[in-house]
C-alpha positions as CSV (number, residue, x, y, z in Angstrom):
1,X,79.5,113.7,121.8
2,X,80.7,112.1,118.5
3,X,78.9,109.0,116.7
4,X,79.7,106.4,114.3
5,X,78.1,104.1,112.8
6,X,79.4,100.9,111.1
7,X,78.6,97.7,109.9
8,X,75.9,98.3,107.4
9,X,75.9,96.2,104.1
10,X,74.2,93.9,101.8
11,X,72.3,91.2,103.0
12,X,69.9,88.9,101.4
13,X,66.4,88.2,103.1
14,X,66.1,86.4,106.1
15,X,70.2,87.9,106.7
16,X,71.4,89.2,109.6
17,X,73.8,92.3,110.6
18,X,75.4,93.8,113.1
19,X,75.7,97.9,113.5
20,X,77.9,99.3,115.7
21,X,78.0,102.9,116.8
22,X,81.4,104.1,118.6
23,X,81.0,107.5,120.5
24,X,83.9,109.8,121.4
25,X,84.0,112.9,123.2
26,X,82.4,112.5,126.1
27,X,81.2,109.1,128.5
28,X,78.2,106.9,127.2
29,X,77.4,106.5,131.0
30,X,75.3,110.1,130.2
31,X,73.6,109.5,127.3
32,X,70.7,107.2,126.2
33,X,71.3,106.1,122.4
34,X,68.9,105.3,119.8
35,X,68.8,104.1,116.4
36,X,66.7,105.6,113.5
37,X,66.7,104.7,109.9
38,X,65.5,106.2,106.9
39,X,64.6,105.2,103.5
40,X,64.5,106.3,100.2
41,X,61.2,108.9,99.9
42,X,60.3,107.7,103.7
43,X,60.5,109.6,106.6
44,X,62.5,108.7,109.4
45,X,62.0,106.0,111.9
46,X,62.8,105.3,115.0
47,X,64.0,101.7,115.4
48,X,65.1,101.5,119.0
49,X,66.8,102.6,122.3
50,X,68.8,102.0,125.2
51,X,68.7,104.3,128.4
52,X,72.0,105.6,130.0
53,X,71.0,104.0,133.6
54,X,69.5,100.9,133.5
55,X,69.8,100.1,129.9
56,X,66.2,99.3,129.6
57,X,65.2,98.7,125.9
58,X,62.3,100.3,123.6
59,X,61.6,98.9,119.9
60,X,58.9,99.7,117.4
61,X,56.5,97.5,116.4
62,X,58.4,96.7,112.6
63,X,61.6,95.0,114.5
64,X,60.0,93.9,118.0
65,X,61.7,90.3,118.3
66,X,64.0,90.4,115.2
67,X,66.6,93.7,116.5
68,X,68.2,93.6,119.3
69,X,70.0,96.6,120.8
70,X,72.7,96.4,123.3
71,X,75.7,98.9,125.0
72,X,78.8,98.4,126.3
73,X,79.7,101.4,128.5
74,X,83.5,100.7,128.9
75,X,84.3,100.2,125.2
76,X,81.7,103.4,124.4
77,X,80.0,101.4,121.9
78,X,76.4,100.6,120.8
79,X,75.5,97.7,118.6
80,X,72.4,96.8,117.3
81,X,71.8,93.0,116.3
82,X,69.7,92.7,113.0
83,X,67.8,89.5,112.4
84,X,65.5,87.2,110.4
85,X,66.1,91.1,107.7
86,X,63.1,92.1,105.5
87,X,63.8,94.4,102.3
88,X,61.7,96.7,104.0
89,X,64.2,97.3,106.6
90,X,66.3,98.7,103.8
91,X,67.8,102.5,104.5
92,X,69.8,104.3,106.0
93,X,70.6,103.4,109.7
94,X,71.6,106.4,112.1
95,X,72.6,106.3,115.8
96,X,71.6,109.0,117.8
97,X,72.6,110.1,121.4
98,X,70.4,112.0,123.8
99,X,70.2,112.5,127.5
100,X,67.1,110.4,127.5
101,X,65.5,107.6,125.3
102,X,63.9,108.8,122.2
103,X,62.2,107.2,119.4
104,X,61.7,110.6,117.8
105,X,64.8,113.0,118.7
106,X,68.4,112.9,119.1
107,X,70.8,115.8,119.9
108,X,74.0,114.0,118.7
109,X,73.7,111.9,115.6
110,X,76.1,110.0,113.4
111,X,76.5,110.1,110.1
112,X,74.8,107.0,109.0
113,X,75.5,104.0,107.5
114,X,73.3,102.4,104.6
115,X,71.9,99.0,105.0
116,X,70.4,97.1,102.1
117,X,68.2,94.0,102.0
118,X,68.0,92.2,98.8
119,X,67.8,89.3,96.6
C-alpha cells in the first residue's frame, strides 16, 4: 500500500483545510487509515481514524468537533476536513494505513504534508 497526502497549506486562525490522502497498490476496503501530525520539537500525534469495515470514527481530544475524517472506498481516497484551525494544529500532517484503527501505529505511511496556521 502506497499513501499520499495533499492539501496542506497556509491558513489563518479560525481557517479551514482539506487533506486528502490517495492510496495505490492495493484496495482501501482492507485497511483502516489514520492521520497523525507532528510538529516542530513535538512528538507525534495521533489525530484520527477511520476503520476499513464500518468506517467508525476515533479523534483525540485536541480536534474532537473541529476535524472531520471521512473515506471513499471506490476513489481510494481519505480526506480529512479541518475546521474552526488553531496555530497549535500547525505540523506536519501524515496519513497512515494499518489493518486496524490506530491512534499510535501505522504500517504504511505517506510522506506528509505540512500544514501551517498563522496570522
Amino acid at each position: 500500500l502506497q499513501l499520499a497526502e495533499s492539501g496542506g497549506g497556509l491558513v489563518q486562525p479560525g481557517g479551514s483545510l482539506r487533506l486528502s490522502c490517495a492510496a495505490s497498490g492495493d484496495s482501501l476496503d482492507y485497511y483502516a487509515i489514520s492521520w497523525f501530525r507532528q510538529a516542530p520539537g513535538k512528538e507525534r500525534e495521533g489525530v484520527s481514524c477511520i476503520s476499513s469495515s464500518d468506517h467508525t470514527t476515533y479523534y483525540a481530544d485536541s480536534v474532537k468537533g473541529r476535524f472531520t475524517i471521512s473515506r471513499d472506498n471506490a476513489k481510494n481516497m481519505v480526506y480529512l476536513q479541518m475546521n474552526s484551525l488553531k496555530p497549535e494544529d500547525t505540523g506536519v500532517y501524515y496519513c497512515a494505513g494499518d489493518p486496524g484503527c490506530s491512534l499510535i501505529f501505522g504500517s504504511y505511511w505517506g510522506q506528509g504534508t505540512q500544514v501551517t496556521v498563522s496570522s
